[in-house]
N, C-alpha and C positions, 0 to 999 in steps of 0.2 A: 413690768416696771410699775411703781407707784406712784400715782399721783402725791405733786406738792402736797395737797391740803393730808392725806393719808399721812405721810410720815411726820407731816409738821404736829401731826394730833398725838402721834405715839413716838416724836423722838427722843425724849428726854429722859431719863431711869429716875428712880427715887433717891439715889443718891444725892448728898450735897454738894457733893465732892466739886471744887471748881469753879461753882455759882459763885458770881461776883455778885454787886447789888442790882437792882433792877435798869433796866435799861432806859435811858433820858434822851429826850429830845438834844439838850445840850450836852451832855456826853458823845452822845455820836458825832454833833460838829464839832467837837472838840477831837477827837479820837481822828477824825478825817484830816482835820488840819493839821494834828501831829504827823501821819502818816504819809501825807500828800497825796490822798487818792478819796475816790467817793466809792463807799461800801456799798455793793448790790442791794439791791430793794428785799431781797429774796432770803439775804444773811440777815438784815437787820428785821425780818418776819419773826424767824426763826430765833433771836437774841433777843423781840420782843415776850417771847414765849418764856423763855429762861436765860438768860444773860452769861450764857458757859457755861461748862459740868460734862457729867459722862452720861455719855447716849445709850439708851438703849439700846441690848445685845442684838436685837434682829434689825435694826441699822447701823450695826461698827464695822464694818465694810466695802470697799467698793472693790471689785473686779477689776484686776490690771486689764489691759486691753492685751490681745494673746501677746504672750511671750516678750511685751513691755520689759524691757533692762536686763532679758535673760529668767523673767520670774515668769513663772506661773501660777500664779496667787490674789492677792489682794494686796492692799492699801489700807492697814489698820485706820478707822478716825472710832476711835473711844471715848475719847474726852475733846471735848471741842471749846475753844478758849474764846473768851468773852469779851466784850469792849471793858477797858480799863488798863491799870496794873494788876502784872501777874496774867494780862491776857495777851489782846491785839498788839496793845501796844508796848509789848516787851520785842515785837518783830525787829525794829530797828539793830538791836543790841543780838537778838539771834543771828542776824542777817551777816552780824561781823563775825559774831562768835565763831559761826558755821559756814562761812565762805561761802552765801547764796547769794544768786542774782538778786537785780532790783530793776525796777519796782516790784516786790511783792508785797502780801501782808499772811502770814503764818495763822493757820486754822489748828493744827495738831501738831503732834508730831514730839521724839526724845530726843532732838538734837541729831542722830545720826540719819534720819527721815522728817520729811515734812508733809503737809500736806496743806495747799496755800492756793490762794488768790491769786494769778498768774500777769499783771496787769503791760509786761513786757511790749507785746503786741498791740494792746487796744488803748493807752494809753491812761492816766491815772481818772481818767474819767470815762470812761468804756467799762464796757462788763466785762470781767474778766475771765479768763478761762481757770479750772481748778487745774493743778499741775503738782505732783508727788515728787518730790526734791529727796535721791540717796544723796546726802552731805559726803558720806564716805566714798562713794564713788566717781563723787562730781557729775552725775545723771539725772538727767528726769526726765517725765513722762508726763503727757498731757491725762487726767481722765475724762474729763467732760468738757465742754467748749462756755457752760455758764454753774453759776452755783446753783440755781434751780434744777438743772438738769443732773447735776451732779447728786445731791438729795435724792432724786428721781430713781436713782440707780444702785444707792445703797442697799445693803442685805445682811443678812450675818456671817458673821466670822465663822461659826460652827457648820455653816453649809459647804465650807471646805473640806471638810472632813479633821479639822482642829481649831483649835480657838485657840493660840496664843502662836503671833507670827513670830 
């Protein structure tokens, strides 16, 4: 497993794909009070790095825990959406589009999968646990119990022996 500060130095790809503008003190409180939750110290590390975009291929992955939902796989997170519009705070409007629980707040995901902020349990001011939302199935799965740890645990997609889930 990798340490935070490892992945946080090599998450991000050179693509632009995604980046929103730089990350602001007053964008986050702003983005938290739309949302009604306070973002982990550990997402807003990582969003001060690059403010959303697509990850680097040897972290667009996490490892379902065994046989999570019947899969034996991963958890695509490719692109990882940024405090703004077009990012975090498009969740509200997913949350209905795609019949998910709440409190969440949406990290990835095409609409038929998510991969989100789980704040259900720990309440909008608690750390949240990461939780991978099938929409089509109406299922999910816990991955990791904090975002830090979550990071922690990423790898790549091609060490499953394919790269497009």
């Amino acid at each position: 497993m990798a340490t935070f500060d490892h992945v946080l130095a090599s998450f991000w790809s050179d693509s632009d794909y995604g980046v929103l503008d730089p990350l602001t003190d007053d964008g986050v409180r702003a983005a938290e009070n739309q949302l009604g939750v306070e973002l982990p110290a550990s997402l807003l590390r990582l969003l001060g790095v690059q403010n959303g975009g697509t990850v680097a291929d040897q972290w667009n992955a996490f490892p379902f825990p065994a046989l999570a939902l019947g899969i034996d796989s991963y958890a695509p997170f490719d692109v990882v959406m940024g405090v703004g519009p077009n990012g975090l705070l498009d969740t509200p409007y997913l949350i209905k589009e795609w019949g998910l629980p709440s409190p969440i707040v949406l990290l990835a995901g095409d609409g038929h999968w998510w991969v989100g902020l789980d704040y259900r349990n720990c309440g909008p001011r608690g750390e949240p646990s990461v939780t991978f939302f099938d929409a089509d199935q109406e299922n999910s799965v816990t991955l990791a119990s904090d975002f830090e740890t979550f990071l922690q645990g990423l790898t790549a997609a091609d060490s499953f022996g394919y790269s497009d889930h």
